[in-house]
C-alpha positions as CSV (number, residue, x, y, z in Angstrom):
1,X,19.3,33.6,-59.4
2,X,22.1,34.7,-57.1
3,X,20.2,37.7,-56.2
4,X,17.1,35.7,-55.0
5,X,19.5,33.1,-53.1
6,X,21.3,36.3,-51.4
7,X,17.6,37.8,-50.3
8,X,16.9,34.0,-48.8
9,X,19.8,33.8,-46.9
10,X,19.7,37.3,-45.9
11,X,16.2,36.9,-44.3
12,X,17.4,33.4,-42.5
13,X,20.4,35.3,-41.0
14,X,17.8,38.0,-39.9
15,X,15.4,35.4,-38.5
16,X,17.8,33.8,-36.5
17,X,19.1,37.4,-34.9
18,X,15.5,38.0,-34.0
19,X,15.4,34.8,-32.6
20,X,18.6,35.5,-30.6
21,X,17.9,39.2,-29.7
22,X,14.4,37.6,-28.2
23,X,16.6,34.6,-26.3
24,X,18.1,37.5,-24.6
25,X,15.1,39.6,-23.5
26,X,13.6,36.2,-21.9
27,X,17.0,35.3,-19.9
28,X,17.2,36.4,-16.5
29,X,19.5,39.3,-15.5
30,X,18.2,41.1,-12.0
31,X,18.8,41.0,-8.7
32,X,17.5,37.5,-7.4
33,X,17.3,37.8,-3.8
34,X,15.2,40.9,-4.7
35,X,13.1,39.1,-7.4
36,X,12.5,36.6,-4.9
37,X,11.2,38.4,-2.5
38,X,9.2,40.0,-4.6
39,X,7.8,36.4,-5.5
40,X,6.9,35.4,-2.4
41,X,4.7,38.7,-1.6
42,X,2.7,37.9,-4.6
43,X,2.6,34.1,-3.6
44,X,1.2,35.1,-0.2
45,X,-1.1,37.9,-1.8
46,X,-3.2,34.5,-4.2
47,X,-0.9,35.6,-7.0
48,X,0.8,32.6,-7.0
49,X,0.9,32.3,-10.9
50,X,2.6,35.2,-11.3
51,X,4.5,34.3,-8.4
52,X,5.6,30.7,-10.3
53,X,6.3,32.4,-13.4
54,X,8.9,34.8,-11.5
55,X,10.2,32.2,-9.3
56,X,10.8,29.3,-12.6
57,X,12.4,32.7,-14.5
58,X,15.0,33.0,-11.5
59,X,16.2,29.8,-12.0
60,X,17.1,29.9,-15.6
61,X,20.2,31.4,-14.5
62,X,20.7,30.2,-11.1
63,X,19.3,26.6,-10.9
64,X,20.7,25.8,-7.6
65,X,19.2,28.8,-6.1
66,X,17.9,25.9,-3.7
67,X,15.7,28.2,-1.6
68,X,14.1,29.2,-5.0
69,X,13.3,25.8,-5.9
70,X,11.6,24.6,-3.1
71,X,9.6,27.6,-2.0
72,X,8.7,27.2,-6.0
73,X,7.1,23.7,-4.8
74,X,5.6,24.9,-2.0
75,X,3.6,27.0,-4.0
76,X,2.9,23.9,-6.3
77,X,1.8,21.6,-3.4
78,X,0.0,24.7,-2.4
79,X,-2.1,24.3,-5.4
80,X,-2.4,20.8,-5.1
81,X,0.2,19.8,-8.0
82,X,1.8,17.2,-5.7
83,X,4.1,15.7,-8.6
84,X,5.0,19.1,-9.6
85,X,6.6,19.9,-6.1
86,X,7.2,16.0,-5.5
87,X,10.0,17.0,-8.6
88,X,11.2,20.2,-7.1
89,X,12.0,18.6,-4.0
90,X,13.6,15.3,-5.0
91,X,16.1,18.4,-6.8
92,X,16.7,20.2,-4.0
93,X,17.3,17.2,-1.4
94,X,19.2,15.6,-3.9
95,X,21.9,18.5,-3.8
96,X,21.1,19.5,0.0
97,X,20.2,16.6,1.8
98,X,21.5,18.9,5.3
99,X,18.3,21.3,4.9
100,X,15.7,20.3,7.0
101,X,13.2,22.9,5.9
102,X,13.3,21.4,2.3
103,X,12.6,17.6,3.8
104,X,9.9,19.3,6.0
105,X,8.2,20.5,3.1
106,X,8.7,17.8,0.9
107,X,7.3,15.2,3.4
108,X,4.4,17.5,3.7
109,X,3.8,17.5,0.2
110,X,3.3,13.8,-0.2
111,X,1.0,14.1,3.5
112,X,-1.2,16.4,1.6
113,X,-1.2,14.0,-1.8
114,X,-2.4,11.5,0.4
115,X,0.3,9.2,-0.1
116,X,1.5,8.2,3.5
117,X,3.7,5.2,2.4
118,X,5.8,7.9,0.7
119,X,5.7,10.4,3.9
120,X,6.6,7.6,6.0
121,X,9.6,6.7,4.3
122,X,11.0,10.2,3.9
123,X,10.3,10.9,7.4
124,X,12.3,7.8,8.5
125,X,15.6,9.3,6.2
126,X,15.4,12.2,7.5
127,X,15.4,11.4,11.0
128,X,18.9,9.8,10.0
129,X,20.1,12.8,9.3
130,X,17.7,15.0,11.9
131,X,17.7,12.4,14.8
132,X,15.3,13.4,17.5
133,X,14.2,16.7,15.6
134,X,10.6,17.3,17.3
135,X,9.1,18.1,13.9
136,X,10.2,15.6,12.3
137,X,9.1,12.8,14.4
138,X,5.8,14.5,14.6
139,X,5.6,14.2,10.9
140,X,6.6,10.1,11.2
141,X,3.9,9.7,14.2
142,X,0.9,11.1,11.7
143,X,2.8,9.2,9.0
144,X,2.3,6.0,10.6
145,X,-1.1,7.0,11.9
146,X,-2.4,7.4,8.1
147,X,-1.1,3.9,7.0
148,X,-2.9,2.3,10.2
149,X,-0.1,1.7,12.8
150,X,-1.7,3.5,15.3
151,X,0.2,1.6,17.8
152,X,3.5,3.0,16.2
153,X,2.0,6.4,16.0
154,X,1.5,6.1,19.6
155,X,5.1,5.1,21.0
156,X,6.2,7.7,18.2
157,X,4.6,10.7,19.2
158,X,5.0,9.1,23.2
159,X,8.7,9.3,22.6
160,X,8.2,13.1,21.5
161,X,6.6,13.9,24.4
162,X,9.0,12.4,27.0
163,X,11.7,15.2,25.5
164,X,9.3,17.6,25.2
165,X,6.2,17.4,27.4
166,X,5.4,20.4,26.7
167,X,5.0,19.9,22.9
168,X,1.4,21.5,22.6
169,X,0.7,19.8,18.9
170,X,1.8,16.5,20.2
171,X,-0.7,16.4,23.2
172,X,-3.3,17.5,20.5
173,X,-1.7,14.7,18.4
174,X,-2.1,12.1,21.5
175,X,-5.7,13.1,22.2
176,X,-6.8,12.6,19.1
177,X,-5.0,9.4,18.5
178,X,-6.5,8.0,21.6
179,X,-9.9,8.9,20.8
180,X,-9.5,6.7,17.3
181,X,-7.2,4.2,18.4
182,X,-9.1,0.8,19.0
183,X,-7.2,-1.9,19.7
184,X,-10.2,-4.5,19.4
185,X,-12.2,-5.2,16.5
186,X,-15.2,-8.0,15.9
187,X,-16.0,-8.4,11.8
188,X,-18.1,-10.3,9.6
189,X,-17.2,-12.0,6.6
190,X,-20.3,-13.5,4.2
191,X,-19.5,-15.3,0.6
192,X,-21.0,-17.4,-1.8
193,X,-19.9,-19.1,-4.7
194,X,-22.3,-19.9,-7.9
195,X,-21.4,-22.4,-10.5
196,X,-21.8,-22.8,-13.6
197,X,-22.8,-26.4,-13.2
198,X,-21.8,-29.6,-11.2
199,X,-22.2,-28.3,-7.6
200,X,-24.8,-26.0,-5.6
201,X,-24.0,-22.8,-4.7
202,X,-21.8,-22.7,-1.6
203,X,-21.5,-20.3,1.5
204,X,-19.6,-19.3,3.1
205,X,-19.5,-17.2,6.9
206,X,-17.3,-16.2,9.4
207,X,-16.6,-14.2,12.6
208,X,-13.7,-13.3,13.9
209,X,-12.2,-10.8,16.8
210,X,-8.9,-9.8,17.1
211,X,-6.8,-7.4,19.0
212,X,-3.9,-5.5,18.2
213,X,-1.0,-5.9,21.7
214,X,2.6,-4.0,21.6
215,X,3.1,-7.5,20.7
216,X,1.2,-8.2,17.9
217,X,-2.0,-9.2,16.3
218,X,-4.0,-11.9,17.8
219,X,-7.1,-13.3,15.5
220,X,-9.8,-15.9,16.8
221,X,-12.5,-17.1,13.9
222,X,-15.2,-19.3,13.4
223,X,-15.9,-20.9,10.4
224,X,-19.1,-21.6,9.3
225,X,-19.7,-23.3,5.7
226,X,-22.8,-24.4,4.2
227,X,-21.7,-27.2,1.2
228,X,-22.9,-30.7,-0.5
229,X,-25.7,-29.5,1.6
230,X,-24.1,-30.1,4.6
231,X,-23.1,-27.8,7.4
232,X,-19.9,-27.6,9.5
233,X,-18.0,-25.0,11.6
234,X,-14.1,-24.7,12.4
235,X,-11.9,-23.2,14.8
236,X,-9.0,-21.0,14.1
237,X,-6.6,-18.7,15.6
238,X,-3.7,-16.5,13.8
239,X,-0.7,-14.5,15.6
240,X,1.3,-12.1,14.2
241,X,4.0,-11.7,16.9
242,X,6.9,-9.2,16.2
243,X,9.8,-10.7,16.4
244,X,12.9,-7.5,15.9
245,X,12.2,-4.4,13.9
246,X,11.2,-5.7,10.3
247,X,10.8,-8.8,11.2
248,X,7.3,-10.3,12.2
249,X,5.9,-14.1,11.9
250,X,2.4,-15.4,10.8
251,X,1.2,-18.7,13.1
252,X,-2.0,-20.4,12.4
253,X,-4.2,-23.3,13.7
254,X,-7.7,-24.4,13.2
255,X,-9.7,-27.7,14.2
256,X,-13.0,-28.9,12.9
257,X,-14.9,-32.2,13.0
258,X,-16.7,-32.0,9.8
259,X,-15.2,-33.2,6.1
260,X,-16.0,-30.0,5.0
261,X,-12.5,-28.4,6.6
262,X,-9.6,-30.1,7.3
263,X,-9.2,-32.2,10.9
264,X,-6.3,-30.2,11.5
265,X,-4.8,-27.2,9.9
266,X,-1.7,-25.4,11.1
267,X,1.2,-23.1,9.4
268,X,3.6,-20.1,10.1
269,X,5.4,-18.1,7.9
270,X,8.6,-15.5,8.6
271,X,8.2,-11.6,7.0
272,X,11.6,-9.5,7.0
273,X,11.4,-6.1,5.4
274,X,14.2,-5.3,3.0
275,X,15.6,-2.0,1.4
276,X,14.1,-0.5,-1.4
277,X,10.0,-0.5,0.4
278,X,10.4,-4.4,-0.5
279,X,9.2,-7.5,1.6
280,X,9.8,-10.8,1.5
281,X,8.3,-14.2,3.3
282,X,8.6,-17.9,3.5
283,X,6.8,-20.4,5.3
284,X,4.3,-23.2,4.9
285,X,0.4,-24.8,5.5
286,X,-0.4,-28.1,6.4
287,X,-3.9,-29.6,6.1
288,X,-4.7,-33.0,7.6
289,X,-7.6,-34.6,6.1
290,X,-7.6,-38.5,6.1
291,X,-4.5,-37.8,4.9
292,X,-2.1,-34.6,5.5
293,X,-0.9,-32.3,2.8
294,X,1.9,-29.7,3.3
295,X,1.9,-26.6,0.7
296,X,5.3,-24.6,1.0
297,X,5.0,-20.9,0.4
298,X,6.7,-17.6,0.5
299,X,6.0,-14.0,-1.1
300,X,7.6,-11.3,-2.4
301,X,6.1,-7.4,-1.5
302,X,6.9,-4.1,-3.2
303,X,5.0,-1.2,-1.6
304,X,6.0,2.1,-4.3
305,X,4.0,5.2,-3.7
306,X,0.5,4.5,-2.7
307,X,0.5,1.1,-4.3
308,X,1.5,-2.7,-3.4
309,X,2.4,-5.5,-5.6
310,X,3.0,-8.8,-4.5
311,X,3.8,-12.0,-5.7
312,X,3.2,-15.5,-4.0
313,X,3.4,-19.1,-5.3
314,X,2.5,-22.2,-3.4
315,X,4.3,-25.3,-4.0
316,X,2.9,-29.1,-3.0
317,X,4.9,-31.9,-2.9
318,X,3.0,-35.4,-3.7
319,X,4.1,-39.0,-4.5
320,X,2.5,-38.4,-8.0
321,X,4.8,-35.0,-8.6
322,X,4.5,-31.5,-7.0
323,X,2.2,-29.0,-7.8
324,X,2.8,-25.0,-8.3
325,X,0.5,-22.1,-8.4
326,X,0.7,-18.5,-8.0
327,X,-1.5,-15.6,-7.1
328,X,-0.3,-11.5,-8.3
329,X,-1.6,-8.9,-6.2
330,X,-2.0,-5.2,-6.7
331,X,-3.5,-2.8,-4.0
332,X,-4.1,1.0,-4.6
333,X,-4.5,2.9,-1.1
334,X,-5.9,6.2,-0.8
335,X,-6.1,7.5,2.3
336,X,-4.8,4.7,4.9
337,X,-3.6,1.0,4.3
338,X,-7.6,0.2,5.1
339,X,-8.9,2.4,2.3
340,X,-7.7,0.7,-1.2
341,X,-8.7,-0.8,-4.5
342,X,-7.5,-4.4,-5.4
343,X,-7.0,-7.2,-7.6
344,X,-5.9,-10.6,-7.5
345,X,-4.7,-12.8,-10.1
346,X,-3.9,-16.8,-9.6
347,X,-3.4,-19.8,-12.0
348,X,-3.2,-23.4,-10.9
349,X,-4.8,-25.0,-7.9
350,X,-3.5,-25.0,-4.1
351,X,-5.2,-27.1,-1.2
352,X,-4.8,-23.6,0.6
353,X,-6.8,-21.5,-1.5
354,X,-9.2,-23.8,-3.1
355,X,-10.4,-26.1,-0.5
356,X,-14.3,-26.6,-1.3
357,X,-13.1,-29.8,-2.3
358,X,-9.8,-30.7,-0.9
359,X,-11.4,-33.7,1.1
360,X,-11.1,-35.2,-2.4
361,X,-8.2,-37.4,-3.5
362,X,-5.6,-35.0,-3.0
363,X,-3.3,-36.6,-5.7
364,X,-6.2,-36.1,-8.2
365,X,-7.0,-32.4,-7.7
366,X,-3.2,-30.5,-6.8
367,X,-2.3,-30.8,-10.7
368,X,-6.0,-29.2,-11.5
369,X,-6.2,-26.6,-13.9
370,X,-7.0,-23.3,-13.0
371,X,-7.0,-19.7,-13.6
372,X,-9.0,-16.9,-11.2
373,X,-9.7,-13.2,-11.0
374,X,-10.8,-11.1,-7.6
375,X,-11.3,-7.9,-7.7
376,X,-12.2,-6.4,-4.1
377,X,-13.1,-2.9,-2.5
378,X,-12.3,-1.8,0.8
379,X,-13.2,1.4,2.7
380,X,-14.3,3.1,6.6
381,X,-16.0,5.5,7.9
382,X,-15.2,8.9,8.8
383,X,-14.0,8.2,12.1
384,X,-12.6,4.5,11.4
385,X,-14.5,3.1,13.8
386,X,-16.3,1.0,10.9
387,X,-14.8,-0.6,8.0
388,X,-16.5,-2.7,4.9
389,X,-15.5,-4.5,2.1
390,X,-17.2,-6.0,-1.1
391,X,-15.6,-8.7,-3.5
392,X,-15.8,-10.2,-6.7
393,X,-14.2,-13.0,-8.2
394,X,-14.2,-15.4,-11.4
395,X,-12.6,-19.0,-11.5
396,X,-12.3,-21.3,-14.4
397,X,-11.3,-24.6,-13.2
398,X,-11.1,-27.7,-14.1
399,X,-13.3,-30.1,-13.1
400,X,-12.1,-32.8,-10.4
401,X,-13.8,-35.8,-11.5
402,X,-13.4,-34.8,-15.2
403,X,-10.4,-33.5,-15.9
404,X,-10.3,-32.1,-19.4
405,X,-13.7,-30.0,-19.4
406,X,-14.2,-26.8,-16.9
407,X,-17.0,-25.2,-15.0
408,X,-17.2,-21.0,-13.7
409,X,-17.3,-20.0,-10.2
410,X,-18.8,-16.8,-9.4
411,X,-17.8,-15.5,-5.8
412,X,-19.3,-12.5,-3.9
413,X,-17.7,-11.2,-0.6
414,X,-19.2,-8.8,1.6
415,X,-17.2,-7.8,5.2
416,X,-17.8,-5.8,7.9
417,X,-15.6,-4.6,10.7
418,X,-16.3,-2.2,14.1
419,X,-13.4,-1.5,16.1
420,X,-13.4,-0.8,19.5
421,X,-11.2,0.0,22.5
């Protein structure tokens, strides 16, 4: 019995020396700077897994080897495994945040993963650190450029060239922004909503042209509705002047003559950007029918990676009580902020987003019950001169005339926008 517990032990203790003995062989123990070198030849030569295997076996034993590291996720953004470098990077610039070759590379990587929100934001840090590095603010101009500020790419890569008129890949940059860059556009919106009983199917149709100025947005529309087999048309205009750096406004006002849309619609709302790629806004709507109903708002905005969630209730006040809603957004971009997938969620009814029957006892219809699902697709051409969008959405709502039972509302959304200098 003691012999055979001896032999077991005896082959354990020689197990875990093998084990050991092959611990050693694996570990690291040559010249690095020569190793590395001898990495990047084979990275350059399309050997780049054997390049990556070398280059991860370095830093076993010299982990903050920092040049290592990030020409290790060079090599992965290389190959097009974005979060692979994305992790490499966020290392190195965590310990070095004074090498401006690693943020270079690091903000190229997320440029290339196509996620500009990201790119922007790094480029913006490291210009704290780099101000008026030429690179760098080349980097923020085609940053801005991919998440549609074109205006901001502009002054950026403007300001590049005033220190540097020289700068051959910012004229390039500038010509090719000014071939794209259209500051008008004229779009199409066409909807319809089906129910499931009670009412017709409705439509819905507008056209609008607005302009982008170094001061803002300006939007004119006109309304056209088709419902209760009636017709009517409405007036309305939206600004979205820029107040300071993060800061912007939303005005709006609209007139009609028709019950179908309020006499007189107006409302403004203040948007401050915060730290953390947050945003946050508060502000109101008031709707004058034959009698006028304010709806207090505000929203809260998280844009993380290439995705945006935001939150936004609505709050109206009424002698019979005050009625809340809510709507939960989620955008995915791809390429640019006008490329994306997205959904909206709302429960509870607001005047300002249900209005096909707002000129309805308003007291009777702000506590209706209601719950609604949109889901929306957005995309452009090739040259963003022409952009399009389809909708879906699902309502369950309560019925105003008898509360207590529900009808469905289909909605379809088709848009179309050209853009123009």
């Amino acid at each position: 019995m003691i012999t055979k517990i001896t032999t077991k032990l005896s082959f354990i203790l020689c197990f875990c020396f093998a084990l050991h003995i092959q611990a050693q062989e694996k570990s690291y123990n040559g010249n690095p700077d020569t190793s590395f070198e001898t990495a990047r030849n084979l990275a350059f030569n399309e050997q780049r897994e054997q390049a990556q295997d070398t280059l991860r076996h370095i830093l076993t034993k010299y982990p903050d080897y920092h040049d290592i590291r990030s020409f290790l996720g060079t090599t992965y953004s290389w190959d097009g495994n974005y979060k692979k470098a994305r992790n490499e990077f966020a290392y190195v610039l965590d310990k070095d945040p004074g090498n401006k070759s690693n943020w270079l590379a690091a903000i190229k990587n997320e440029s290339w993963s196509e996620s500009p929100f990201i790119s922007l934001e790094m480029s913006k840090k490291a210009l704290k650190i780099f101000p008026e590095d030429s690179e760098l603010i080349y980097l923020k101009a085609a940053a801005e450029k991919s998440t549609n500020n074109p205006l901001e790419a502009l002054n950026t890569i403007e300001s590049l060239l005033d220190k540097n008129p020289q700068d051959e890949n910012a004229i390039n940059f500038k010509a090719n922004l000014n071939q794209t860059l259209r500051k008008n556009t004229i779009g199409v919106i066409a909807a319809v909503d089906l129910y499931s009983g009670v009412f017709d199917p409705m439509q819905y149709y507008t056209l609008n042209y607005s302009r982008q100025t170094k001061y803002g947005v300006i939007i004119s529309k006109f309304n056209f509705n088709r419902r209760f087999n009636e017709n009517g048309t409405q007036i309305e205009f939206d600004l979205y002047p820029k107040i300071a750096k993060g800061l912007y406004a939303y005005l709006n006002i609209g007139f009609a003559n028709t019950f179908l849309f309020p006499d007189l619609r107006y409302g403004a709302e203040l948007y401050k950007s915060l730290p953390y790629s947050l945003e946050a806004s508060l502000g109101f709507r008031s709707l004058k029918y034959s009698t006028s109903t304010t709806i207090y708002t505000a929203s809260i905005g998280w844009y993380t990676g290439n995705s945006y969630l935001s939150f936004r209730p609505y709050i109206t006040p009424g002698d019979n009580g005050t009625s809340t809603s809510g709507t939960f957004t989620y955008r995915k971009y791809r390429s640019d902020a006008d490329n994306y997938i997205g959904a909206t969620f709302g429960m509870g009814y607001s005047p300002e987003i249900n209005q096909f029957n707002s000129s309805l006892n308003q007291e009777a219809i702000v506590n209706l019950k209601s719950q609604k699902l949109n889901i929306g697709y957005y995309f452009t051409s090739a040259n963003k001169k022409n952009a399009w969008g389809a909708q879906f959405g699902i309502t369950h709502q309560e019925i105003t005339f008898d509360q207590g039972n529900y009808f469905w509302i289909y909605n379809i959304a088709l848009s179309w926008d050209i853009r123009f200098k």
